[in-house]
N, C-alpha and C positions, 0 to 999 in steps of 0.2 A: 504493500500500500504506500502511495506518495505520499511524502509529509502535503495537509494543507496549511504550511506555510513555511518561507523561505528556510532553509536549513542555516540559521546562524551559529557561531561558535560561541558557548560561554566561556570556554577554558581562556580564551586569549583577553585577559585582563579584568573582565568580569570580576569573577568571584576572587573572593577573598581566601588566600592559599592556607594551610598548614596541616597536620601531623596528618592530615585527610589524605592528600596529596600523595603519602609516601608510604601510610598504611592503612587497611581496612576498617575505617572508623567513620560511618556516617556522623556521629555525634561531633564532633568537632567540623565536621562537615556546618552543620545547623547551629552548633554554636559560632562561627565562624562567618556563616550569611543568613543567620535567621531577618526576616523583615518583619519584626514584632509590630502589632497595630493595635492603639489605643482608643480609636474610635468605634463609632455604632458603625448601626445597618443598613444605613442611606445608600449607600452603593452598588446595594446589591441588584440584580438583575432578573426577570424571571425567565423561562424555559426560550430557546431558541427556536424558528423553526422546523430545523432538523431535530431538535429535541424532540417537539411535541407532534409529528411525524413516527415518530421511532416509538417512542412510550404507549400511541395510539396501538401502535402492533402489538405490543408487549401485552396492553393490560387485555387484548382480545384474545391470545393464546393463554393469560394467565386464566382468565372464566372460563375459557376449554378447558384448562386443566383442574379448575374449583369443580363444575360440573362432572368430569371424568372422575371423581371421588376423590381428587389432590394429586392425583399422577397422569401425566398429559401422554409420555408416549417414555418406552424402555426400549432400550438397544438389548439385545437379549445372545448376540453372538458375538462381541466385540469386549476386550478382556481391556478397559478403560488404564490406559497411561501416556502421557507427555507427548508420542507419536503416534497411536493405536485411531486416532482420528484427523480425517482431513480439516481444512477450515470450514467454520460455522460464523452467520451474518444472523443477524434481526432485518436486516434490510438496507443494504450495502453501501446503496448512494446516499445514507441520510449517517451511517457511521464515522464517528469522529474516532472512537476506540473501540478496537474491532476485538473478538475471540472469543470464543463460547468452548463448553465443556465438553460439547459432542459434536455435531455437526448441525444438528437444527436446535433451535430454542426449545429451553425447557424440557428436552428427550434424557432421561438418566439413563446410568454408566453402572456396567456391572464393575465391582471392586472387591472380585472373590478372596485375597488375598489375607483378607481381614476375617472371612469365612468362609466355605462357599454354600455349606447349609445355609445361612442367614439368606447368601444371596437365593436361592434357591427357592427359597418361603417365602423371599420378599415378591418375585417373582410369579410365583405360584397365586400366592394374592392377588394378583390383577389379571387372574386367568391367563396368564404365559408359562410358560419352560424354556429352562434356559436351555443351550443347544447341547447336542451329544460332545460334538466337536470340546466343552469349557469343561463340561462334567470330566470328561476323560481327562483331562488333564491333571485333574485333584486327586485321580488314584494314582499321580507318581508325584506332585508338589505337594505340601503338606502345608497347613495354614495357620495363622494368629490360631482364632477358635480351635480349634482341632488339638494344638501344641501345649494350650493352656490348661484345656481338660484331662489332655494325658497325665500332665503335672500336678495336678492337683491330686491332694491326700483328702479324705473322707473327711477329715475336720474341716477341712475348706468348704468342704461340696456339704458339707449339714449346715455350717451357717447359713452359706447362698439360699440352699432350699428351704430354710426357713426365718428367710427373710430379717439377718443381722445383719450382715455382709448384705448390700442392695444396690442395683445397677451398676455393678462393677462392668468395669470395659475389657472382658473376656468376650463378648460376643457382639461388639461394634470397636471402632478404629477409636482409639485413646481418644486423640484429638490433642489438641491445649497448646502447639507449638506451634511457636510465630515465627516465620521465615523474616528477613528483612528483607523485605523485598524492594529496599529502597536502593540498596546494593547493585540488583540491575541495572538502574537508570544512572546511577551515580559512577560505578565502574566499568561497568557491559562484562559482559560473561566472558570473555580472555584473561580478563586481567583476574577472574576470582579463582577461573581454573589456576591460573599458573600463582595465585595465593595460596589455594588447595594442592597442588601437588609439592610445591614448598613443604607445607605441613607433613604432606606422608612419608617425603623424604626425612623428616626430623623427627620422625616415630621411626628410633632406629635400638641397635645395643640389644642386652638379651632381651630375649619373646618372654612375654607371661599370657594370659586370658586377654589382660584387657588391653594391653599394645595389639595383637591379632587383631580383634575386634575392632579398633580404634583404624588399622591399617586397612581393615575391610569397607569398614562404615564410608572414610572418606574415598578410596577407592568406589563407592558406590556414590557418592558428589558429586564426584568429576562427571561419572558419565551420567547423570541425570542437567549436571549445567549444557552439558552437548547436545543433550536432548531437549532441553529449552534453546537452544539456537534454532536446531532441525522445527522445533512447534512453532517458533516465529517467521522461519522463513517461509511458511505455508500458506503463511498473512502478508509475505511479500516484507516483511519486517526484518533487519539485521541491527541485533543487539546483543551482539559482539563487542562494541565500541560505548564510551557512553552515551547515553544521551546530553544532543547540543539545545534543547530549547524545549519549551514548556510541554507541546504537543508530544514528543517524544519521554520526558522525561512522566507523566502521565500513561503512557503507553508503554512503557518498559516496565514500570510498578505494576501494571496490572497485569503483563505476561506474565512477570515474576510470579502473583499471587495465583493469577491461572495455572499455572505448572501447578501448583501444589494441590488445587483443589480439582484437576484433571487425574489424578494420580493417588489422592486419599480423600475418605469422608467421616474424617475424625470428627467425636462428638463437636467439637469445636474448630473451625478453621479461621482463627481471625487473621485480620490485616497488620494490628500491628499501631504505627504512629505513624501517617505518611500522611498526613494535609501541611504540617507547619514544616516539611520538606519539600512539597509539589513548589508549596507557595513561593519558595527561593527561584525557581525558574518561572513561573509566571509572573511576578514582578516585575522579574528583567525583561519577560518580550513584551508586561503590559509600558514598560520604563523607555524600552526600545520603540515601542510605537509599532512592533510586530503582528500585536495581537490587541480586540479592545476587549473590553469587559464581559459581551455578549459571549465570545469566545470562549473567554476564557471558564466563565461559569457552564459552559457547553462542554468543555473538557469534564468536569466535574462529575455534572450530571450524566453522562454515557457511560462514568465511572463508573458513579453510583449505580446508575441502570442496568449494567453489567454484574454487580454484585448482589443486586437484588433477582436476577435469575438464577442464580446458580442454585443446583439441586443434587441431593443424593436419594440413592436408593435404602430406602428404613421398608423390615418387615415391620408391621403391624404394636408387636411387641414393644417396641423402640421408641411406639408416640406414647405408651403408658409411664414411659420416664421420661420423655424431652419431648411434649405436647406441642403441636402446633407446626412441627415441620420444620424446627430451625437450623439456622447453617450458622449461626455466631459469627457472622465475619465483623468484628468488632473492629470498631476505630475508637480509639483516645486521643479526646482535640483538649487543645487549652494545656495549663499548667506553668508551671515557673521552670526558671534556669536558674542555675544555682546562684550566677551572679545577678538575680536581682530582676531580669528581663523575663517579660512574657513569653509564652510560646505561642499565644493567641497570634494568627496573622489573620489577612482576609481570607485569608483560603480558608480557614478555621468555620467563617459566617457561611463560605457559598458552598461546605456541608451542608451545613448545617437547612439554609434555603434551599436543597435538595426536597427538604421532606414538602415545600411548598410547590414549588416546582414541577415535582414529581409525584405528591403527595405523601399521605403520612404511610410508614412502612417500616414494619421490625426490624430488616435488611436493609441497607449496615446494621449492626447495632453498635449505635451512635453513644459514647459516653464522654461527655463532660469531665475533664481532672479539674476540680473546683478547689480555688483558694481562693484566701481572705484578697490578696492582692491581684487577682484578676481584672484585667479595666472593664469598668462599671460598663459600658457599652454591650459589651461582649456578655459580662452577666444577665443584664437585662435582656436582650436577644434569647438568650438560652432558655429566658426562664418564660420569656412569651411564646418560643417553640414548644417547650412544653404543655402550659394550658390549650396553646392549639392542638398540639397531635399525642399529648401524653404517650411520646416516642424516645424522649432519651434518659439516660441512666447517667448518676451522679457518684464521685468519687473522690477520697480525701487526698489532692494533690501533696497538701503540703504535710500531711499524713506520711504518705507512702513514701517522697520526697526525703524525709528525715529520716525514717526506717529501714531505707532497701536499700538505698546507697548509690543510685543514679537518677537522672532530671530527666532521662532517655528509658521511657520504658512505653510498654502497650499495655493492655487487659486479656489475658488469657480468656475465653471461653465467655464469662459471665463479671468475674469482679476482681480477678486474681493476677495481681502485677508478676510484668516480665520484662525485665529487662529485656530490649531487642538485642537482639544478634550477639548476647554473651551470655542466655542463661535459658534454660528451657523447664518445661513442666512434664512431671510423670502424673495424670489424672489419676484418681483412687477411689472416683465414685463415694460414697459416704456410709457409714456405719448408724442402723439405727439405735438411737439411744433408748427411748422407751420398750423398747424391744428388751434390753438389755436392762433396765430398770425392771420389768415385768418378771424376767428370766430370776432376778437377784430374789423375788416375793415368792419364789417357786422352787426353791432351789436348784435352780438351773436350770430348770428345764422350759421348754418354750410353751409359752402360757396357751397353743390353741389344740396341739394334740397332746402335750406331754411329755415329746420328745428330749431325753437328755442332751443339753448344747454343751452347757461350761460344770465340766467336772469339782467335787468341794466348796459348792454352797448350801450354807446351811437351809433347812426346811426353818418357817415359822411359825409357829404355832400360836403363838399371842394374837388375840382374837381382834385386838386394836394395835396398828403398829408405831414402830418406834423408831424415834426420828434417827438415832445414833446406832441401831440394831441395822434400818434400812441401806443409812451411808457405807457404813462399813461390808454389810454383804453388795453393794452396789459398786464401789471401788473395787472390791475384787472379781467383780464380774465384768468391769472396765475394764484391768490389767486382764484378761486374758482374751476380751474380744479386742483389744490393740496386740493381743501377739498373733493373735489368727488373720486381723487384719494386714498385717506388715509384709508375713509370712506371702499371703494372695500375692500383693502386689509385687512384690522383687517377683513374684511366677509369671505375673503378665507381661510388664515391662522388660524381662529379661524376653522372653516371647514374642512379643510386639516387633523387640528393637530387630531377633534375627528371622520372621516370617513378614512384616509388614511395616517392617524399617519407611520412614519417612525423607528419603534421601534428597527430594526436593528442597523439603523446609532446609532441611540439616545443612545444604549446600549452600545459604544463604547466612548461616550460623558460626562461629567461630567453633572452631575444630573439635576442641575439646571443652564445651561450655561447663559453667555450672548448671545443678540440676538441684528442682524443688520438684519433693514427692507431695503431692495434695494429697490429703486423706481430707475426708471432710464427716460432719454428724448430721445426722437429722432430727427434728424432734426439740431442739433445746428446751423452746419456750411453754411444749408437754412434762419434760422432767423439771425446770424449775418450779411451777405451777404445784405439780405433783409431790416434790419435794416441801414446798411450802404449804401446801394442803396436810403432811402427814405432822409438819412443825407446829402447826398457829394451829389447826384445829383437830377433829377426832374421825380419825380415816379407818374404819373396818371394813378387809377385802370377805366379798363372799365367793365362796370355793365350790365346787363343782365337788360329785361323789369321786374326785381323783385328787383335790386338794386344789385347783387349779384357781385362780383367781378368775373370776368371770365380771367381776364388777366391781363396783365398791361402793359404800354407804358415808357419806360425809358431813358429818355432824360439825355446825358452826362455819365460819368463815373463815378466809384466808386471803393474805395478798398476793395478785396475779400481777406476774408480768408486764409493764406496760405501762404501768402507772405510777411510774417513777417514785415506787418503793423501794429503801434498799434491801428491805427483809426479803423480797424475793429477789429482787435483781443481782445479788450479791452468790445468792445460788448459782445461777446460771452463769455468772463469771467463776466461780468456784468449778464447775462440773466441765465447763470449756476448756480451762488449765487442769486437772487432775488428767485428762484424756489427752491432752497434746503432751502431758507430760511421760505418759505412759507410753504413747506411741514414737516418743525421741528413744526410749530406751532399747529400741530394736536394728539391728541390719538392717540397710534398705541397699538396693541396685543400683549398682554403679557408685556409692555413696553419697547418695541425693540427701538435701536434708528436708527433714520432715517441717510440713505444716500444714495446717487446717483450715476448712470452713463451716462457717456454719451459714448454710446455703441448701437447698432442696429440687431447684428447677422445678418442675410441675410435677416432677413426682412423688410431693407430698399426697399425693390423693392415693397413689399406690400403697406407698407408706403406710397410709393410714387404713387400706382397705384389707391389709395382711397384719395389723395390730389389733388384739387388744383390746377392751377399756382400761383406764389410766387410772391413777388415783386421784388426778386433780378433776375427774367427772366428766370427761369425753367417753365419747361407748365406744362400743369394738368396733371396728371398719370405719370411726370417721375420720376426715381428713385429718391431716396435721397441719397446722400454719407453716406456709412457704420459708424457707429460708431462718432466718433470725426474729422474723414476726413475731407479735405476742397472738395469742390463739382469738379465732376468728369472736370477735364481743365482747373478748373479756378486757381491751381497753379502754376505759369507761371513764378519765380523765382527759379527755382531751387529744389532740394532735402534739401538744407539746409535750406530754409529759410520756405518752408511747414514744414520741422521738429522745427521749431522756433516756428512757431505760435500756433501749437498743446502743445508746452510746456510751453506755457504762462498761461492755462488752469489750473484751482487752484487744486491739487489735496484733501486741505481741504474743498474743495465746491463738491468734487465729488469721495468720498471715496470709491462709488464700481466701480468707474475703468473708466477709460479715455481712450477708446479703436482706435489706432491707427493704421492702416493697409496700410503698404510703400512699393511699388513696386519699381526696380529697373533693369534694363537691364546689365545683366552682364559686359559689355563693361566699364559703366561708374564707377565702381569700380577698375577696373584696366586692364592691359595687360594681366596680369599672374595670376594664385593663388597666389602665396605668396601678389603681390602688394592688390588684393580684399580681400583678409584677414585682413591685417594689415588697409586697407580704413575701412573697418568693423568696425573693433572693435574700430577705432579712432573716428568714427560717433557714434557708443553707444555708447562711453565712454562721447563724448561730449553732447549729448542728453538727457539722463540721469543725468549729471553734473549741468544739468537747470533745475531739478527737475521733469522732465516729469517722466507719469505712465508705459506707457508701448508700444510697439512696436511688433507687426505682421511685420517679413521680407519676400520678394519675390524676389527672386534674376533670372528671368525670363523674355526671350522675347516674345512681345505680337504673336507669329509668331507661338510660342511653342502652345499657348490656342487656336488662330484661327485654326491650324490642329487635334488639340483635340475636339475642338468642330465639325469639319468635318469627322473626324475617331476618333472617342473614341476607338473603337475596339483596338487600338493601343497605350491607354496611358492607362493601367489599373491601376496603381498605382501613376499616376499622381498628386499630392498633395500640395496644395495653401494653402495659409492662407485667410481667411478671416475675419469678425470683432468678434476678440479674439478667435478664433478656426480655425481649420483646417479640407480639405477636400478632397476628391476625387473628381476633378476636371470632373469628367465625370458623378459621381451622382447625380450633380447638374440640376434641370433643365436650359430647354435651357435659361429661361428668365433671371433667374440668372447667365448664364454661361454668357452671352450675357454683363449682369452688369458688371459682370468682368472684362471682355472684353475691356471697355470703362473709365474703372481709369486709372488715371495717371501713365503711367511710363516712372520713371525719367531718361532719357540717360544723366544727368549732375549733379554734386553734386552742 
C-alpha cells in the first residue's frame, strides 16, 4: 500500500536523539520527544469521510454477526498464524490502516495450539467440524490443554473440579502479555532481529534448563519478527526500516499488535501505551504542514476500528468466565513522567473522541492513568467521556508510579501494571475464597457433596461459631489452597511457554524480562462480611444429615463492607495479606514473583453458582460481587463511603489490581454537565488521593439496562463497564445481564 502522504524523514534533525538511538529503549524515546498538552478538547475533530464510509460496513457485518448468535463466519481448515492468511480489507479504497486477522472481517481463526478439543467444541457449537486434514495433525503435535492435564496430580484436578482452583488458563491461551509494539515503528524489524540475535549469541558458557530454553524461546523471535515482514509485505507494506512519519508510524504499531493477535487468543491481548508515542510523529507532520487534523484523527480512528474487530474463537464455556466476548486490547493514556511532565498529548483526547466518532464500544479498553497533576482539560474530557459512554476504566497513576518502579508501563488484561517491553505476566486465574472459608466450617471438605479437599481441618461442633476457632481453621485452609494453587500454575506456564509459547509478543520484549505470576481471589467482600457476621453478631451454621453446612441462621447485626467501617474493612485487608502472604512462600516458574488481585471479571456469577450459602447471608448459587465490590445492597452509606472502604485495601498486598466497579445514576452527580463533570473529577481526585487502585465508572440508570435487557435490538452499542473491562451490554448473557442489573446504584454521593 502507498503511503497517503509524502514519505518525509524524521531521523534527519527532527527528533530529539539519545540512549534510544543506540539501544532498544522506546522510553527514552518519549521521554526525549514526548509533546505533552495542557489544554482541552477544542481541537478535536469528528469522523472523516473515509471514516464514516468504513465504520458504515463495519457496524453492518457486526449485526450479521449479533444476529448469527455473536459468531459471523469460522475458517475451519486454516491453522491461524503470522503467514497462514493472505491480506484482508473492510473496504480498501476508504482504508487509511489496512490488516485484518483473516482474510474477511470479523471471520475467526482456529488456534488449536492452545487446544485442539477446545477448538473442536468451539467449532462444533456453530454446527461446523473442523477439517480431517487439522485433527490429524494433533495425533502427532501435542498441545497447551492436553500437556497441562497430563501434569496434573489428582490434588490439582479435585480442586479444579470442585471449584477452589476456578478458570485457571489450562484450557484457553494465558493471555496478559504486552508486546511493545511501539518497537516496530520506532526501529523496523532488522534492527530488532539483529538486537535478538545479539542476545542468543550472549546466552553462551555451560547449558543448564533455563539457558536451552532461553536459547530456544528467542531463536523462536527471530523467526516470528520474519514473519511479520512476510505478513506486511502482503499489504504491500515494508517495515523493515523505521517508520518516517505519522501514517507509517501508526501502521507499523498496529502490524506489530496484528502479528500477535493473528497468532494467539490469550485471555487478554492488550496494546500496551502507544497514543503518547503515535502522538510524537503526528505532531511533527501536523508541525510540518504534512498532514491536518482531519487526518490525523482518521489515523486514529481506523486504528481504533481495526481493534475493535478483532475476534477469537471461545467455546461456549469460556463466556461463563469472560462474559461478553472480550478481547482486552487495553490502552493506558495519561499519566506522569517522573520528571514532572504529563504524558497526556493530543493524541491522548483523539482516543479518546474515538468512542464519539465511532461510538461508544468496550474495544479498546480504554483506561485512564489518573493523577492528582493531570491538566484539568484533559480530566475534565475524561470525565464527560464517561457520563456519555460509561466506557472507560480509571487507574492510580501516581499509585502505580511510586510502587512499580517505571512512568512507562501498560494495563495487562483488566487492571494489572506492566511495564512494557521489560517485564511480562504469568495469569493465575483466581482462587475462590469463600469456597475455602466454607471448606475451613466442614472440615475440609467441600461444602456441596462432601468431598475431602484440604487434609487436617478440624470438624466443628459448636452449635454457634467462633470468631478465633473460624480464623484459625480458615488460615490453615488458606496455606494449603496457596500450595495447590502455586503448584497449578508453574504446570501451566511451564506448558504454555513450551506448547503455545507466545513468540510474537516475546519478540517485541526484552530477552530475558522480569516476570509477575498473578494469582488472584474471588469473593473478598463474601469472607469479610462473613467474617464480621460471625465477630459482631451470633452466626449458627445448619448442617445437612452429613454435617455439611447448608445455610446459616444470623442472629443481630453486623458491619458490611462498604460502609466505611473499619470493623469490617480491616478484615478484608487482613485476609488479602495473610493469602498473598502465603502464596510468596512457594516456587513459582521461571522465578516470577508473586502477586495478587482481587478482581472476578464476570465470573462472579459462576463463582457464585458453584458456592454455597455464606455466613454473612447470601444463599447457595448467588452471585458474588465483581471484583473488590462490596456485595450487591449491602452498601447503604452512600457512594463515598463504598469508595472509602474499597480504598483501605492495601495495594502492596494486591499488586495485580484491586478491581472496582461504581455505578452511579446521572442525577446524583449533578443538575447539568458542567456540575457532573467537575462532581467527577473531585470524586477521582479524592479516591485516588487514599491511595486506591482503580475504578470502572457507570454513569447510568438502572431503567437504561432493564429496557436493554427487554429490547436489545435497540441498544447495539450499548456499553458498561464491568470488573476491569468493558462491554456490550446486550452480548452478555441474560444471567449476567441480570447480575448487573442488581449492583448498586448510587443516587447519592
Amino acid at each position: 500500500m502507498e503511503n497517503l502522504v509524502e514519505r518525509e524523514s524524521l531521523n534527519k534533525g527532527v527528533l530529539n536523539k539519545g540512549v534510544w538511538n543506540n539501544t532498544i529503549n522506546v522510553h527514552d524515546f518519549i521521554v526525549q520527544n514526548i509533546k505533552s498538552y495542557e489544554g482541552d478538547a477544542s481541537f478535536l475533530v469528528g469522523p472523516s469521510d473515509r471514516t464514516t464510509k468504513l465504520w458504515d460496513v463495519c457496524k453492518k457485518s457486526l449485526l450479521k454477526e449479533r444476529e448469527n448468535d455473536g459468531c459471523l463466519a469460522i475458517d475451519t481448515e486454516v491453522i491461524s498464524n503470522l503467514t497462514s492468511f493472505g491480506p484482508g480489507y473492510i473496504q480498501k479504497e476508504n482504508e487509511t490502516i489496512v490488516g485484518l486477522q483473516t482474510d474477511e472481517l470479523l471471520k475467526r481463526a482456529m488456534k488449536p495450539f492452545g487446544g485442539i478439543q477446545l477448538v473442536q467444541s468451539a467449532v462444533a457449537e456453530r454446527g461446523l467440524k473442523v477439517s480431517d486434514r487439522v485433527v490429524d495433525i494433533f495425533n502427532y503435535a501435542r498441545n497447551h490443554n492436553q500437556a497441562v492435564f497430563d501434569a496434573y496430580d489428582s490434588e490439582i484436578k479435585t480442586y479444579r473440579s470442585k471449584h477452589v482452583l476456578t478458570g485457571l488458563p489450562d484450557n484457553y491461551a494465558r493471555g496478559r502479555i504486552i508486546g511493545d509494539f511501539r518497537r516496530v515503528a520506532l526501529y523496523g524489524i532488522d534492527r530488532l532481529i539483529a538486537e535478538k540475535k545479539t542476545d542468543k549469541v550472549n546466552v553462551t558458557g555451560n547449558m543448564d534448563d533455563a539457558k536451552v530454553r532461553l536459547r530456544e524461546e528467542i531463536a523462536d523471535q527471530i523467526n516470528a519478527l520474519l514473519d511479520m515482514k512476510k505478513m506486511a509485505l502482503t499489504y504491500g507494506i515494508d517495515i523493515s526500516k523505521p517508520a518516517v512519519n505519522a501514517h507509517e508510524a501508526v501502521q507499523f504499531t498496529y502490524l506489530g499488535y496484528l502479528s500477535a493477535v493473528k497468532e494467539q487468543d490469550g485471555a487478554a491481548m492488550s496494546l500496551g501505551n502507544v497514543s503518547s508515542f503515535l502522538d510524537v510523529y503526528i505532531q511533527n507532520d501536523l508541525e510540518a504542514g504534512i498532514i491536518d487534523e482531519v487526518l490525523a484523527q482518521e489515523y486514529i480512528d481506523q486504528f481504533v476500528m481495526k481493534l475493535r474487530v478483532v475476534r477469537h474463537l471461545r467455546p461456549s464455556a469460556y463466556d461463563a468466565i469472560f462474559g461478553g466476548d472480550p478481547t482486552w486490547v487495553t490502552e493506558a493514556i495519561g499519566g506522569q513522567l517522573y520528571d514532572g511532565r504529563t504524558k497526556v498529548t493530543k493524541t491522548s483526547f483523539r482516543f479518546l473522541q474515538t468512542l464519539y466518532n465511532l461510538g461508544a464500544s468496550p474495544e479498546p479498553n480504554l483506561t485512564i492513568l489518573w493523577s492528582e497533576k493531570l491538566p484539568q482539560g484533559f480530566k475534565d474530557f475524561c470525565a464527560q467521556v464517561s457520563i456519555d459512554t460509561s466506557s472507560l476504566q480509571y487507574e492510580n497513576d501516581d499509585l502505580m508510579r511510586g510502587n512499580r518502579g517505571s512512568d512507562d508501563y501498560g494495563i495487562a488484561c483488566c487492571v494489572s501494571y506492566q511495564q512494557i517491553g521489560k517485564t511480562i505476566q504469568h495469569f493465575g486465574a483466581r482462587a475462590n475464597l469463600p469456597k475455602a472459608l466454607l471448606m475451613s466450617l466442614n472440615g475440609g471438605r467441600e461444602e456441596a457433596q462432601g468431598v475431602q479437599v484440604v487434609n487436617n481441618i478440624s470438624e466443628m461442633d459448636d452449635e454457634v461459631l467462633d470468631y478465633d476457632t473460624v480464623m484459625k481453621s480458615f488460615k490453615k485452609t488458606l496455606a494449603e489452597v496457596a500450595r495447590v494453587y502455586a503448584k497449578s500454575m508453574y504446570i501451566i506456564h511451564y506448558m504454555h511457554d513450551k506448547y503455545y509459547y507466545e513468540r510474537a509478543q516475546m519478540a517485541l520484549i526484552d530477552s530475558n524480562p522480569n516476570i509477575d505470576i498473578a494469582y488472584g481471589a474471588a469473593g473478598i467482600s463474601i469472607i469479610a462480611d462473613s467474617l464480621s457476621a460471625i465477630k459482631y453478631a451470633k452466626v449458627t451454621p445448619i448442617r445437612n444429615e452429613y454435617g455439611l453446612t447448608e445455610d446459616f441462621n444470623i442472629e443481630g447485626d453486623f458491619p458490611k463492607f462498604g460502609n466505611d467501617d473499619d470493623r469490617v474493612d480491616s478484615i478484608a485487608q487482613e485476609v488479602t495479606k495473610i493469602f498473598i502472604d502465603e502464596l510468596r512462600k512457594h516456587k513459582t516458574y521461571k522465578n516470577s514473583t508473586p502477586t495478587l488481585s482481587l478482581l472476578t471479571i464476570t465470573s462472579n456469577v459462576m463463582y457464585g453458582s458453584n458456592t454455597g450459602a455464606t455466613p454473612d447471608g447470601r444463599k447457595a448459587g448467588e452471585a458474588f460481587a465483581p471484583g473488590a465490590n462490596p456485595m450487591h445492597g449491602r452498601d447503604e452509606n452512600g457512594a463515598i463511603a463504598s469508595l472509602n472502604s474499597v480504598s483501605k485495601l492495601n495495594y502492596n498486598d494486591a499488586q495485580d489490581g484491586i478491581s472496582y466497579t461504581f455505578t452511579m445514576v446521572p442525577k446524583s452527580l449533578g443538575n447539568n454537565l458542567e456540575e457532573q463533570v467537575g462532581n467527577l473529577t473531585t470524586t477521582l481526585d479524592a479516591y485516588f488521593g487514599r491511595n486506591a487502585h482503580h475504578l470502572n465508572v457507570n454513569i447510568l440508570n438502572k431503567e437504561t439496562l432493564l429496557d436493554a435487557y427487554n429490547h436489545p435490538e435497540n441498544y447495539p452499542q450499548l456499553t458498561i463497564r464491568v470488573s476491569g473491562y468493558a462491554v456490550n451490554f446486550v452480548r452478555l448473557s441474560k444471567a449476567h445481564q441480570l447480575e448487573v442489573i442488581s449492583r448498586t446504584f448510587h443516587d447519592t454521593m
